[in-house]
C-alpha positions in Angstrom: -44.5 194.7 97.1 -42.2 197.8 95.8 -44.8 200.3 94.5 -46.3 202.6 97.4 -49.8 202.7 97.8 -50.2 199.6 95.1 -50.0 196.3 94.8 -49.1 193.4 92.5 -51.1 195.0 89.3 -49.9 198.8 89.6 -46.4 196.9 89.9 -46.9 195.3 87.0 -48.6 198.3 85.0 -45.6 200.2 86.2 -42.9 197.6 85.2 -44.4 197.0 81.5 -45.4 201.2 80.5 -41.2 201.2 81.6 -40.4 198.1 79.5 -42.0 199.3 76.8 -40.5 203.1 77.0 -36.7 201.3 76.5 -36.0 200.9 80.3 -34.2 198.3 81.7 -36.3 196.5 84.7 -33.9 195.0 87.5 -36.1 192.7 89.7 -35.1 192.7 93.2 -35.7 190.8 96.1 -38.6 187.9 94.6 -38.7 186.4 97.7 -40.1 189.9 99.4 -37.3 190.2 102.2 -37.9 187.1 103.1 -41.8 186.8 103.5 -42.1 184.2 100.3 -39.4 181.9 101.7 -42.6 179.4 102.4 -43.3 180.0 99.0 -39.9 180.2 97.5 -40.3 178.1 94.2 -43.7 179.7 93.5 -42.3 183.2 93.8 -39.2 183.1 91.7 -41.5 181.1 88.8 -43.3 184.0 88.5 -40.5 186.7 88.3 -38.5 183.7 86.1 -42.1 184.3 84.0 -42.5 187.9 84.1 -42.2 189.4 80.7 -41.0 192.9 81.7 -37.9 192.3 83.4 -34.3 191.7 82.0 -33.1 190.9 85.2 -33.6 189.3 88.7 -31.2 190.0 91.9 -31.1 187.5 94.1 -29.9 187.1 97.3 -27.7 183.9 98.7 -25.9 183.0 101.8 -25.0 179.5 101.9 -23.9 177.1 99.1 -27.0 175.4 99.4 -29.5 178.6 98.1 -26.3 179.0 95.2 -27.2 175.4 93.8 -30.9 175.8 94.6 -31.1 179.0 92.7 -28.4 177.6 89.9 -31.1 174.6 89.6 -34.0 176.6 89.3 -32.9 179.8 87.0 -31.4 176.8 84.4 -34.8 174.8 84.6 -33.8 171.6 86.3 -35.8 170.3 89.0 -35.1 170.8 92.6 -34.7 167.8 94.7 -36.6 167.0 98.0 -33.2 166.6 99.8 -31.9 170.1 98.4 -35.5 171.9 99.0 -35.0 170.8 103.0 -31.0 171.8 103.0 -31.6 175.0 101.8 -35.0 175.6 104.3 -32.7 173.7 107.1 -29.2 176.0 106.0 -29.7 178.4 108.6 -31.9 179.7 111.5 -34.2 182.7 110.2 -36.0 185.0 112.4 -38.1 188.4 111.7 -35.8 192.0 111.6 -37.8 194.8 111.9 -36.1 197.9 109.9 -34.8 200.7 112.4 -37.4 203.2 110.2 -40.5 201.4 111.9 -42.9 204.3 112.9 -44.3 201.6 115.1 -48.2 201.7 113.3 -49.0 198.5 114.9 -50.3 197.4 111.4 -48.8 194.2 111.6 -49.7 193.1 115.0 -53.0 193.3 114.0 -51.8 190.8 111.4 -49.9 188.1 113.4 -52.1 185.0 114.3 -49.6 184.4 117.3 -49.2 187.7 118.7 -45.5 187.8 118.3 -45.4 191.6 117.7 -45.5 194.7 120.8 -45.1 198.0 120.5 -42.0 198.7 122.6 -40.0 202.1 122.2 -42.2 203.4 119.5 -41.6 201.2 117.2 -42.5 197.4 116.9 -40.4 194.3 118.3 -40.8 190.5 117.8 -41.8 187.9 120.7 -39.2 185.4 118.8 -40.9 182.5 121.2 -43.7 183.2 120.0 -42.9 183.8 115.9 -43.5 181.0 113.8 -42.0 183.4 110.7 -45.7 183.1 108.6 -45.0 186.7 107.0 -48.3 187.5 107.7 -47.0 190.9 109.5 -44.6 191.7 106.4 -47.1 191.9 103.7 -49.1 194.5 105.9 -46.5 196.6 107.0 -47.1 199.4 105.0 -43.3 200.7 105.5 -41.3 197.6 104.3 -40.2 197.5 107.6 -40.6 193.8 108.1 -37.6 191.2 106.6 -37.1 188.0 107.8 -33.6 186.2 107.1 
């Protein structure tokens, strides 16, 4: 995510030639808006890794993602009781951005068929949503969050 028309390489071709020209590189939103929340701790180890960036922006809204982060940015480990407190801290469901052209992309995407087009643009079925982020990484808009 974050380059248009490319993926994780041209990001990272993108990021260093900048780097390396004197820029400052702000890394935003590691968790993807929300479609690496299954894969939280793998995500932020790489951007915690990435050699191009001076700084990440992360997003909290309970204590419980503050100390989880706090662990995980100072190197401690994360305890099993924190890890479920922060995926229990609040209910999260999928927000489709109001610039959807409604492509249908990510329909085609979503092993529960959670997504209609409705409106000409594309809604969630929540009932039927088990927030996979399957649909996010194809949306080729950014239109898909989930928080």
């Amino acid at each position: 995510l974050g380059v248009i028309e490319g993926g994780k390489e041209e990001m990272e071709a993108a990021a260093r030639a900048a780097y390396e020209k004197g820029k400052g590189i702000y890394a935003m939103k590691p968790l993807g808006g929300g479609n690496l929340l299954r894969e939280r701790e793998k995500a932020f180890r790489y951007i915690l890794a990435f050699p191009w960036a001076h700084s990440v922006a992360v997003g909290m809204q309970t204590p419980e993602e503050i100390e989880y982060n706090v662990a995980l940015f100072s190197g401690r480990a994360i305890s099993p009781q924190l890890a479920e407190a922060v995926d229990r801290s609040k209910k999260r469901q999928v927000h489709i951005a109001e610039w959807c052209e409604g492509c249908g992309l990510c329909a085609r995407y979503c092993p529960q068929g959670a997504l209609v087009l409705q409106g000409g643009r594309m809604k969630v079925i929540p009932e039927k949503c088990l927030l996979c982020g399957y649909c996010g990484g194809h949306c080729p808009q950014f239109c898909i969050k989930i928080y």
